[in-house]
C-alpha positions in Angstrom: -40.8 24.1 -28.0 -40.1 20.4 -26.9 -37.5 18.9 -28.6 -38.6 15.3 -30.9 -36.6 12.8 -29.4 -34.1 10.6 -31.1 -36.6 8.3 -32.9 -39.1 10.7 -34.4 -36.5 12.6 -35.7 -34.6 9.8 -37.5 -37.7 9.2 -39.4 -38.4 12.2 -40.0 -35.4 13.0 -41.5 -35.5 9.6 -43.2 -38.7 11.0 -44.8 -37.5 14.0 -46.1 -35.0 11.9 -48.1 -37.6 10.3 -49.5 -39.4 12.7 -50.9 -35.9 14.3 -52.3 -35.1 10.7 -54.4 -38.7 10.5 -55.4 -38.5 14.6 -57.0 -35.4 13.5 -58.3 -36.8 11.1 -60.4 -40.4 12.3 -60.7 -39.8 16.0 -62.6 -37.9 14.8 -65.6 -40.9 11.8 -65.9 -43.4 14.3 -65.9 -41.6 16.5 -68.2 -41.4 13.2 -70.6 -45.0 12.6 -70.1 -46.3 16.2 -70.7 -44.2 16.3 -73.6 -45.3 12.9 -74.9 -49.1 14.2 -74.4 -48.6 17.1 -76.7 -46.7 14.8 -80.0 -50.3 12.7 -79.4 -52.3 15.6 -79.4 -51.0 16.9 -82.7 -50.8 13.2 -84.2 -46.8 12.8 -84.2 -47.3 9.0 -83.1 -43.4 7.9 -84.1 -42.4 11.0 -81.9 -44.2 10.3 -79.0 -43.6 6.5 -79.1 -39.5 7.5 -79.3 -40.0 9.1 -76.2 -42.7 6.4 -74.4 -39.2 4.1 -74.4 -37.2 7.3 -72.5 -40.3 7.6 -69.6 -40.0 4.2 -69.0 -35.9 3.6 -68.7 -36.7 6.7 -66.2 -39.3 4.9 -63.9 -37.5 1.8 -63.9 -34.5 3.0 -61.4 -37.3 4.8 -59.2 -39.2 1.8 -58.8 -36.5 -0.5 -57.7 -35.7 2.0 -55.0 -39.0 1.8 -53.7 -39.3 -1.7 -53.9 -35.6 -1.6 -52.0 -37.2 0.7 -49.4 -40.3 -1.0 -48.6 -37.9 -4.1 -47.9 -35.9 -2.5 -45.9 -38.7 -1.0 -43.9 -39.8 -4.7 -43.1 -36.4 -5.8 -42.1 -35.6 -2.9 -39.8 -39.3 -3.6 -38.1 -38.5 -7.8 -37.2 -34.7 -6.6 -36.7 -36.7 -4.2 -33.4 -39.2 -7.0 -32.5 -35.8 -9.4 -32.0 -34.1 -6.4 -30.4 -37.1 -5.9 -28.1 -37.4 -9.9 -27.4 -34.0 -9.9 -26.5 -34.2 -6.9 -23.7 -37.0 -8.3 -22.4 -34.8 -11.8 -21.9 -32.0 -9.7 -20.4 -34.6 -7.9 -17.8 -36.2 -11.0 -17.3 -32.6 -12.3 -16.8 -32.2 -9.4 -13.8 -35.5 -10.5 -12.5 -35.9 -12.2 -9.1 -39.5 -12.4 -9.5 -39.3 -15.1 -12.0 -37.2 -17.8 -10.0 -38.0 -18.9 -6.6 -35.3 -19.8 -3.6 -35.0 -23.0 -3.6 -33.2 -25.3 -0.6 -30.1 -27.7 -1.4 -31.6 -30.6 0.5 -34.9 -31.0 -1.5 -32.2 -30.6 -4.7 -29.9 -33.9 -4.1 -33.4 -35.6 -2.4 -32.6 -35.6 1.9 -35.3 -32.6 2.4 -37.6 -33.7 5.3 -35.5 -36.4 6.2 -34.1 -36.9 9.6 -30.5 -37.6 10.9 -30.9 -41.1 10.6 -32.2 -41.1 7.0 -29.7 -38.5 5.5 -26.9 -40.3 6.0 -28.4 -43.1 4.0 -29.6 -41.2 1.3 -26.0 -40.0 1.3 -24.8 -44.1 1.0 -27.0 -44.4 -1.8 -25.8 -41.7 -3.5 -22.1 -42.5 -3.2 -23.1 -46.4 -4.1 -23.8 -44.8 -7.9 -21.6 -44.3 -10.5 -19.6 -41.1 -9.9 -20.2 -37.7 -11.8 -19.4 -34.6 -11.3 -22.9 -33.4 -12.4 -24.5 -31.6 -9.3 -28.0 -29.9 -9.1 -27.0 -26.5 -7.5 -29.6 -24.0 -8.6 -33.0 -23.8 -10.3 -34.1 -22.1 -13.6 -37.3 -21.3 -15.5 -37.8 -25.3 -16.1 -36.7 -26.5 -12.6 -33.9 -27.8 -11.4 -30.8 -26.7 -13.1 -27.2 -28.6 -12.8 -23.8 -28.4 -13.4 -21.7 -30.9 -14.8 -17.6 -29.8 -14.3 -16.5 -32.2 -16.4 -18.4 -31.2 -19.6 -18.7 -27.4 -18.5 -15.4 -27.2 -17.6 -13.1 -28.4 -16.6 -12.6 -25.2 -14.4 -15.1 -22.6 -13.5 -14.7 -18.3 -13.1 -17.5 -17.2 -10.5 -18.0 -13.5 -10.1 -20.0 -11.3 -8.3 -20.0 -7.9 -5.4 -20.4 -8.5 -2.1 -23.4 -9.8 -0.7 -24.6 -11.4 -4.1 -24.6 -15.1 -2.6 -20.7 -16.4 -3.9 -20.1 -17.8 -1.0 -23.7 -19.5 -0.7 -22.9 -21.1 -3.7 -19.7 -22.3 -3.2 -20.8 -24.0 -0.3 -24.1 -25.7 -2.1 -21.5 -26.6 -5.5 -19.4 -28.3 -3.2 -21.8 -30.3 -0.9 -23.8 -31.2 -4.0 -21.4 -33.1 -5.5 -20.0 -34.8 -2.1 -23.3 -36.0 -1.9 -22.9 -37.6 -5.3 -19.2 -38.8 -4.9 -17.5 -40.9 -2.0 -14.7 -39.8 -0.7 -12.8 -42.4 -3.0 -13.8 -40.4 -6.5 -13.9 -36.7 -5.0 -11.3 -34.7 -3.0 -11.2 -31.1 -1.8 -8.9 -27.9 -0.9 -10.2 -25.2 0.3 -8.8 -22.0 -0.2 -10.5 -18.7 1.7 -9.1 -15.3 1.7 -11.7 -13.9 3.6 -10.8 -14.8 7.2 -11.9 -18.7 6.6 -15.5 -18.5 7.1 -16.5 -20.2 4.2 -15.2 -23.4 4.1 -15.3 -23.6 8.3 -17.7 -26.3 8.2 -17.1 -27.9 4.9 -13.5 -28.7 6.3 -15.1 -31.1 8.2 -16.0 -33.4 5.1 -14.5 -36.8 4.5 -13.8 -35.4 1.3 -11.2 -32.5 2.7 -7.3 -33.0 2.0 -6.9 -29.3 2.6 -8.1 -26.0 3.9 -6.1 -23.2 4.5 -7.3 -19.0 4.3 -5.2 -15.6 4.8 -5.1 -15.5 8.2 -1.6 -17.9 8.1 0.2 -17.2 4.6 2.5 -19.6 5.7 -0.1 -22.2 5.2 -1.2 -21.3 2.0 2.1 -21.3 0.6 1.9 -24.8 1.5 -1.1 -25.8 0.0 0.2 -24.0 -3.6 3.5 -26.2 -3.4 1.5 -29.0 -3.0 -0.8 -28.9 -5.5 2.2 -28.2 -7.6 3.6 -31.5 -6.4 0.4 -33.1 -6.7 0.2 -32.1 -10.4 3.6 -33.5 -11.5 2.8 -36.7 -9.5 -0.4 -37.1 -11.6 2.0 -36.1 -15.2 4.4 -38.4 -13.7 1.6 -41.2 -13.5 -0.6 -40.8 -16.7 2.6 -40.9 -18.7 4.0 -44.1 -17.1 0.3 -45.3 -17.7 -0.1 -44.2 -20.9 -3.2 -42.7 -20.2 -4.6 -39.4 -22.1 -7.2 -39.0 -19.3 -6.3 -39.9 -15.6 -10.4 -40.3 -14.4 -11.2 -42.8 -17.3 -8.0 -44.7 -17.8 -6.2 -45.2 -14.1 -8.4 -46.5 -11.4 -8.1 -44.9 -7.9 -7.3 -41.2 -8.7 -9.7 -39.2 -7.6 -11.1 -35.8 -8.9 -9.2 -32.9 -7.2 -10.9 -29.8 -7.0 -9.9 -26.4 -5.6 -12.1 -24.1 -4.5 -11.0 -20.6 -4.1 -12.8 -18.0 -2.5 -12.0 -14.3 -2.7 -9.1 -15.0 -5.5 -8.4 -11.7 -6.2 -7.1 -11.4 -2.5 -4.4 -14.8 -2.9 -3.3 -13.2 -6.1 -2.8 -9.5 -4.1 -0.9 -11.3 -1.2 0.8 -14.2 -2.7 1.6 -12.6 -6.1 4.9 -15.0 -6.0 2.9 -18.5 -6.2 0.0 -17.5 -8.5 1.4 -19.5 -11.6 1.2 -22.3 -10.0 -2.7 -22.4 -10.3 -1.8 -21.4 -13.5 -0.6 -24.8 -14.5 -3.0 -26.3 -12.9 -5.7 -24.5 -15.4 -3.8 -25.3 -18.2 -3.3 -29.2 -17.7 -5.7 -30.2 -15.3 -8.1 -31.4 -17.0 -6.8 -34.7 -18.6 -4.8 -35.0 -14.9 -8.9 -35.1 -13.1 -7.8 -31.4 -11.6 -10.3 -28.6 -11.4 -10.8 -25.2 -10.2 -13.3 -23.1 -8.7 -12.5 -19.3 -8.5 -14.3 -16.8 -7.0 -13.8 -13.5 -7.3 -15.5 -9.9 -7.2 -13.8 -8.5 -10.3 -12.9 -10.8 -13.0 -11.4 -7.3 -15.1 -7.5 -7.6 -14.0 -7.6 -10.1 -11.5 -7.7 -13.0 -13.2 -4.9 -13.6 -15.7 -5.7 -14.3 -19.4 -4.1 -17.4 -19.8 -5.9 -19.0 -16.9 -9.5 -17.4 -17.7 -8.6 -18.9 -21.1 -9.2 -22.5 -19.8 -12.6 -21.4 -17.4 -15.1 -22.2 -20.0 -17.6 -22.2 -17.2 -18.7 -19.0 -16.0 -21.4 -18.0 -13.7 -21.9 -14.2 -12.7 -24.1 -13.4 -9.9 -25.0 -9.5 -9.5 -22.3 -6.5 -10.5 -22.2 -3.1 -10.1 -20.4 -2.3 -13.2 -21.5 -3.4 -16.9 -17.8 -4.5 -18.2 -17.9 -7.0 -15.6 -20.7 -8.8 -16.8 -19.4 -7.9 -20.1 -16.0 -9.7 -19.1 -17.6 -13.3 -18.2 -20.9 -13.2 -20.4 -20.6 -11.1 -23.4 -23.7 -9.3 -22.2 -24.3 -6.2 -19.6 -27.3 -8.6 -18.2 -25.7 -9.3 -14.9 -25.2 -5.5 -13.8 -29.3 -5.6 -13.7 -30.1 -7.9 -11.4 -31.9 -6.6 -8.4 -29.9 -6.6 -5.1 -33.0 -7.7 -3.5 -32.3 -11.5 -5.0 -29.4 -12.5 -3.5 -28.5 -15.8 -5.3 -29.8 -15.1 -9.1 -26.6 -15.2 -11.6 -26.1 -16.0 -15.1 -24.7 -18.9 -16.1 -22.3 -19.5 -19.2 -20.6 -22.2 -20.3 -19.6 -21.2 -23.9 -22.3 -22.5 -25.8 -26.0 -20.8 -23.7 -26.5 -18.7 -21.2 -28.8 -19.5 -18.4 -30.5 -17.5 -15.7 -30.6 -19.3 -12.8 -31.4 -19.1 -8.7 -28.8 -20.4 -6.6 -30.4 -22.9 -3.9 -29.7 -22.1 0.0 -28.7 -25.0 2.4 -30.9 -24.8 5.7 -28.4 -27.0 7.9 -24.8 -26.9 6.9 -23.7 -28.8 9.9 -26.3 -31.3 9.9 -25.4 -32.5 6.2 -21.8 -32.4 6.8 -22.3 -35.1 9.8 -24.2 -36.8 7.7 -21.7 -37.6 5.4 -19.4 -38.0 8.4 -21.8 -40.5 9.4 -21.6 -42.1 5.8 -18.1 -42.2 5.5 -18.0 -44.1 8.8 -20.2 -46.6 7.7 -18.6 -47.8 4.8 -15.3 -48.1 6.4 -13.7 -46.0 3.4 -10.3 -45.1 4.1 -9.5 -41.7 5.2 -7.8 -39.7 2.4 -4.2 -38.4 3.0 -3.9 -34.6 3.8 -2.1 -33.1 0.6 -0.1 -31.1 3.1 0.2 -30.5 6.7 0.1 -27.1 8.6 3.5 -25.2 8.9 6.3 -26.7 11.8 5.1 -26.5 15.3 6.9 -24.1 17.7 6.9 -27.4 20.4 7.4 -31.1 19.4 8.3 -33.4 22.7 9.2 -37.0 22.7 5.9 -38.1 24.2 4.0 -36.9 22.2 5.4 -38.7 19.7 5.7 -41.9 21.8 1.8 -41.3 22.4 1.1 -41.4 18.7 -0.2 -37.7 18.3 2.2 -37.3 15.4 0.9 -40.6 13.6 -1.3 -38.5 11.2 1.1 -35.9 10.2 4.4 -38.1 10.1 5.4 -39.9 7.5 7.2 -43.2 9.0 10.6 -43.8 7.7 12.2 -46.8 7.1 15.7 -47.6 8.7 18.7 -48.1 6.2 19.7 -51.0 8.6 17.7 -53.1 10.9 21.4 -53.4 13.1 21.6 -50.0 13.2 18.4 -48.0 13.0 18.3 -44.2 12.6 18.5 -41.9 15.4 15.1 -40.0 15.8 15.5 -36.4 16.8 12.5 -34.5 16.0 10.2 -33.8 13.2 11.4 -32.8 9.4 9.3 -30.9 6.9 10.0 -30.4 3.1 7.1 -27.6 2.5 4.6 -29.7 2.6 4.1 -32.5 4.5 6.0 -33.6 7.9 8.4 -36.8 7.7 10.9 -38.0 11.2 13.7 -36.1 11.5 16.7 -38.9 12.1 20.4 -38.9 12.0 22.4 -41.6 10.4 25.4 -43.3 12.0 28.6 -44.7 10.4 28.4 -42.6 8.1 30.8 -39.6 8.8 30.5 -37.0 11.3 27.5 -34.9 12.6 27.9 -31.0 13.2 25.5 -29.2 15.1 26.2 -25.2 13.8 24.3 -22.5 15.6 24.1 -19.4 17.9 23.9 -19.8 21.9 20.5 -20.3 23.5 19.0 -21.7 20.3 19.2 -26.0 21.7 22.3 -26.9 20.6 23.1 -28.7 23.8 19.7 -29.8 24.2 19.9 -31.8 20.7 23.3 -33.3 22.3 21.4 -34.9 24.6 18.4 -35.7 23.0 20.7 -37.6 20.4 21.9 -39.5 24.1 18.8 -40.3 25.5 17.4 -42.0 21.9 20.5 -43.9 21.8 20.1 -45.2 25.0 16.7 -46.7 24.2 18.7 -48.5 21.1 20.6 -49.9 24.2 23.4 -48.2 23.3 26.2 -45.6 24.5 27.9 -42.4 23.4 31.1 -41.5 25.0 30.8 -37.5 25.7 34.3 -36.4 24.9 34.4 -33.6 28.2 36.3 -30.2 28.4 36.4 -29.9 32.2 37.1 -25.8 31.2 34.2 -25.5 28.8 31.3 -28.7 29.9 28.7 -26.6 31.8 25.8 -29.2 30.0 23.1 -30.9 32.1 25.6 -34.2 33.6 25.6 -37.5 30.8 23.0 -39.5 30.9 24.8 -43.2 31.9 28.0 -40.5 32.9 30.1 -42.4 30.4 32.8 -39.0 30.1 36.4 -38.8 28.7 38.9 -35.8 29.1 40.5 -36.8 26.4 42.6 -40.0 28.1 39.9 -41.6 28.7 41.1 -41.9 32.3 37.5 -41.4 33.8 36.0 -44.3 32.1 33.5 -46.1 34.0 34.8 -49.5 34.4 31.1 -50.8 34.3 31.2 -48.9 30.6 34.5 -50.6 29.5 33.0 -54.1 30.6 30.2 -53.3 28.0 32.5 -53.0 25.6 32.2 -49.1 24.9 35.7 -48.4 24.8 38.8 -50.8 24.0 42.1 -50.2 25.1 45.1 -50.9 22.1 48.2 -49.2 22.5 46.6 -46.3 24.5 43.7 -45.6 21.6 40.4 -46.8 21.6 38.5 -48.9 18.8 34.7 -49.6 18.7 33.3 -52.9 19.1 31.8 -54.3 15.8 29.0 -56.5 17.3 27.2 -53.2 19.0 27.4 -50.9 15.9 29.3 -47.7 15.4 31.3 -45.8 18.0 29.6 -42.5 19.0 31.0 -39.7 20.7 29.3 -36.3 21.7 31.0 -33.0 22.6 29.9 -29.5 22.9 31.3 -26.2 21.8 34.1 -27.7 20.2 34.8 -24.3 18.1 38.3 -23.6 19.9 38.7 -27.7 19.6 38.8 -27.2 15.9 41.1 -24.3 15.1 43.9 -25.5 12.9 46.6 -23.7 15.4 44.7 -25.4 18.1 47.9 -27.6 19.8 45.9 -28.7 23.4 45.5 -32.6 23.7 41.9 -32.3 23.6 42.0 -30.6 20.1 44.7 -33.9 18.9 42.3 -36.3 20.2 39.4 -34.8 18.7 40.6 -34.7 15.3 42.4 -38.2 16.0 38.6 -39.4 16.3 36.7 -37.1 13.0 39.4 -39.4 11.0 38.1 -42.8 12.0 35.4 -44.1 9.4 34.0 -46.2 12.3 33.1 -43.5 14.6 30.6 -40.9 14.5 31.6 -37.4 16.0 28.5 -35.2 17.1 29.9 -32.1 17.9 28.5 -28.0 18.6 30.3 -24.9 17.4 28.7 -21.6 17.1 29.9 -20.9 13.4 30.9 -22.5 10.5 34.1 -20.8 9.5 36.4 -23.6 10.5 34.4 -26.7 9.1 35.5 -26.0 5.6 36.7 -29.9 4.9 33.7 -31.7 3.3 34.8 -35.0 5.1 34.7 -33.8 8.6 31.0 -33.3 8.5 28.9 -35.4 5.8 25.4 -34.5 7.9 25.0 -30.7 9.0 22.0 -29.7 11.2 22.1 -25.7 11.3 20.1 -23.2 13.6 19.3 -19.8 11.7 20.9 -16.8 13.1 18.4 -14.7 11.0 21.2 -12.9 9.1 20.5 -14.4 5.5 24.0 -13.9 4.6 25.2 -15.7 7.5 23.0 -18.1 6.9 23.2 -18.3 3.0 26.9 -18.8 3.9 26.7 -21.9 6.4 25.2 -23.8 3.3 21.4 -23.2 3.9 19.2 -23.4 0.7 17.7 -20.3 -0.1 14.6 -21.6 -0.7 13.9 -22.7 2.7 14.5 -19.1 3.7 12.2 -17.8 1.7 9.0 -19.0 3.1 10.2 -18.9 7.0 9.5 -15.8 8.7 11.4 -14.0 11.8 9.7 -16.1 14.0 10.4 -19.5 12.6 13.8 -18.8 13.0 13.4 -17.5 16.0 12.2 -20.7 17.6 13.9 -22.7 19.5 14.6 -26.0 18.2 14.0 -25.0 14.6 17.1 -26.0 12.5 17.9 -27.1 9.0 18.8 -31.0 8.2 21.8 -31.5 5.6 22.4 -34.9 4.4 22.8 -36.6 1.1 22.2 -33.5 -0.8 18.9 -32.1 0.3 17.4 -29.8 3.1 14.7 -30.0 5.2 12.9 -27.6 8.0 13.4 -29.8 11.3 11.9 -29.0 15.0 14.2 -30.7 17.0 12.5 -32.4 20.3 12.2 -30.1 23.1 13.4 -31.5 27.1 10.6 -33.2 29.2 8.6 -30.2 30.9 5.7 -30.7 32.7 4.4 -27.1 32.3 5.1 -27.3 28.8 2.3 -26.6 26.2 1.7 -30.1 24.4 1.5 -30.1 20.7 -1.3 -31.9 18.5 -1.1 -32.0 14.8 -4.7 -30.4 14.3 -3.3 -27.6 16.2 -1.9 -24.7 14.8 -0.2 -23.6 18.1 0.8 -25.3 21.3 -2.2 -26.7 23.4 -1.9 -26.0 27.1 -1.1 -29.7 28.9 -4.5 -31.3 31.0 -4.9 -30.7 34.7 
């Protein structure tokens, strides 16, 4: 016998209670009334009237519930229609036979337009006032768009693989260049899927930064700097005043982040995560959004930064508490795989079914905001941070202006006596020269062997000698095995060897058989290498007399090499430190390096030749000192991420 299935039998059952209230109340009634038809029938009218009134306090109750029933009934039957309407909007929702594909071109208006039209259309667009409203998909009344601004500020986008995230990241993001000049809108890209994504988007005027998983390094970069970046903007609105940076402080663009694959940055940077965090929590009144993307929003995405998404758009899941998570509904888990592009889209107060649109050309709409940018003469934005140090840095390439872009310039303290440039510096984010004050105590140089010790000794020579001045290399005839001085100005420590032509300049002035430095050509320099045995407290050779005879002279400047740090414990001997790594962090931790820069360098950073820490004034910074003039050396461009091998 087939078993009734679950909604015949709850009426059933539903009947049979029922009929029990109905003989509940029906038998004693028809007792009454039986009764009362026998007091008539025998003419005992005062009897039968005494119990009329008892029948009818007994029908009353049975009545209502009937009444109560039949209302009920009637409720329960709209309740199902509603029900019904309501799974048929949640198929229709899962239904890629309602929505069409649509193309981003015809969307923002440059559809059937050729490369010398688009570009214009693009001009027009960026001559409007600026929103961040974009038209990135299509629903069941046409065009549908997204406005970050009101929706947002910052947006959660979900979906498995192959559901079209990617797609429409890459449509969100071009839409609303094409609405925005460079000047209003600024992007950083972040992909943890190899860096496909955003390959050709990185080409947009708009770009300040891309970075993926393929050089953690990188990314760690680009999370320090929008950390810096947000306490810039706090630091700004509240000198301003301003509640809102957008509407209140002219020339502070919208920053947005895009993130692809976040679940992957938050697996392999766990470390640096918070640091979006903040940006959820305060961007909005500082004109800073984001844009995650993720294939699980259950557990990968933190509740106090989900908290400010109000923006959500879910493409298709496999699992029901996913769509749950972002849309309160299981809709999303029924979209058919054969629609790549449909998604949900809620932003707190409806939800929308829409088809993301498709971009036929990527490359030929990013040149044509290339083209754009060029023709309004707008100002290239700023990177927000450069790529990590460079294993190779040489002086011409530097004189050639290759490090323009990714230098900041740096003002000398003293037009008499500029700074000594010896390489480039970096402080985690962006690159700055690398120079060495003079007059202004001594310099050590602290480091193992083989690691360009020497080579910085004469780097520091040569850049002197385009200031047109000298440094007197203070020789150990024993020791000196160093490539020969550069104008061969050398004293043994009697300063016997002088060259006459030297003294004539002035270099070195004879007073009682010491030297003094001549005022009118700046301070006194002198250079020696591995001076560790010089500067041994039970050190009694005249060498070791002379040199610290000279480290107590406040007009000269001692630039000296020793392999370790144990005997420059005196704070005066050495106000500016430039330290090579030895890779042992105690070591290391030990010769005074901050902790922090050994945290994000890895084995082969400190590995690299050349790659020391600068010491001065109270801060740190990464520095890649200059390598020696080689003409088989690899030369080094700042849109490189490794060396470039040099022309033929």
């Amino acid at each position: 016998m087939e078993k009734p299935s679950g909604t015949k039998h709850d009426e059933s059952l539903r009947a049979r209670l029922c009929n029990a209230e109905a003989l509940q109340y029906c038998i004693p009634l028809l007792m009454q009334i039986v009764l009362i038809a026998v007091l008539l029938s025998t003419g005992q009218w005062i009897f039968a009237l005494m119990l009329g009134s008892g029948a009818l306090t007994t029908s009353i109750p049975w009545m209502l519930r009937v009444l109560r029933r039949n209302h009920r009934d009637g409720a329960d039957v709209n309740s199902l229609k509603t029900t019904n309407r309501e799974n048929r909007r949640h198929e229709d929702d899962g239904s890629s036979k309602t929505l069409a594909v649509e193309n981003l071109e015809h969307l923002i208006g440059c559809d059937d337009l050729g490369s010398s039209s688009m570009w214009r259309r693009i001009v027009h667009g960026w001559l409007r006032e600026p929103t961040l409203r974009a038209p990135v998909a299509i629903d069941a009344n046409g065009p549908y768009a997204i406005d970050l601004n009101l929706q947002g500020p910052h947006a959660l986008v979900a979906g498995t693989t192959g559901s079209g995230k990617s797609v429409l990241l890459q449509s969100w993001c071009l839409a609303m260049a094409a609405r925005n000049s460079p000047d209003h809108l600024r992007f950083v890209f972040m992909d943890f899927k190899g860096g496909s994504t955003f390959n050709e988007l990185a080409r947009l005027p708009h770009t300040i930064g891309n970075v993926c998983d393929l050089d953690l390094q990188h990314s760690i970069r680009a999370l320090i700097a929008l950390e810096r970046e947000l306490k810039r903007r706090e630091r700004l609105a509240a000198s301003h005043g301003a509640c809102r940076i957008g509407t209140s402080i002219e020339g502070e663009p919208e920053l947005i982040v895009v993130i692809d694959e976040f679940h992957a940055l938050k697996d392999q940077l766990p470390d640096y995560v918070d640091r979006l965090v903040r940006v959820a929590s305060l961007g909005r009144s500082l004109g800073m959004h984001i844009i995650a993307c993720t294939q699980n929003p259950i557990g990968q995405v933190s509740a106090n930064m989900k908290a400010n998404m109000s923006l959500k758009i879910c493409l298709r899941v496999l699992d029901a508490m996913q769509s749950n998570e972002l849309l309160g509904t299981a809709a999303a888990a029924g979209i058919s795989p054969k629609s790549p592009g449909t998604a949900i889209c809620n932003d707190g107060e409806r939800r929308s079914t829409i088809r993301c649109a498709v971009i036929k050309d990527v490359a030929r709409l990013v040149t044509a905001m290339v083209r754009a940018h060029r023709f309004m003469q707008i100002q290239p934005p700023q990177r927000l941070f450069t790529a990590p140090l460079p294993g190779l840095v040489t002086r011409e390439a530097f004189d050639a202006g290759e490090l323009s872009d990714a230098c900041t310039q740096v003002a000398p303290d003293d037009a008499r006596d500029p700074p000594v440039i010896f390489g480039i510096a970096d402080d985690c984010v962006r690159f700055a020269m690398a120079t060495l004050p003079l007059g202004r105590g001594n310099i050590a140089i602290i480091g193992p062997t083989s690691r360009g010790k020497s080579t910085l000794l004469h780097t520091l020579d040569l850049e002197l000698s385009r200031q047109g001045k000298r440094a007197t290399w203070l020789r150990q005839s024993s020791t000196y095995a160093g490539r020969t001085p550069l104008a061969e100005h050398v004293d043994d420590g009697t300063c016997q060897n002088a060259q006459p032509e030297a003294l004539q300049r002035g270099t070195c002035q004879y007073q009682g058989g010491g030297e003094t430095a001549d005022a009118s050509r700046g301070p006194d320099v002198w250079l020696i290498d591995d001076a560790d045995a010089l500067l041994d407290p039970l050190c009694v050779e005249p060498m070791a007399r002379r040199l610290r005879e000279l480290m107590q002279r406040p007009e000269t400047t001692v630039v000296f090499c020793v392999e370790t740090s144990r005997h420059i414990h005196i704070a005066q001997r050495c106000t500016t430190k430039i330290i090579f790594p030895t890779g042992d962090r105690a070591t290391d931790l030990a010769d005074g390096i901050d902790a922090r820069l050994l945290g994000p360098s890895n084995s082969s950073d400190r590995a690299t030749p050349g790659r020391a820490v600068l010491m001065h004034a109270g801060t740190s910074l990464l520095v890649q000192c200059f390598a020696p003039r080689d003409a088989d050396a690899p030369h080094w461009h700042p849109g490189d991420r490794e060396p470039r091998e040099p022309p033929n």
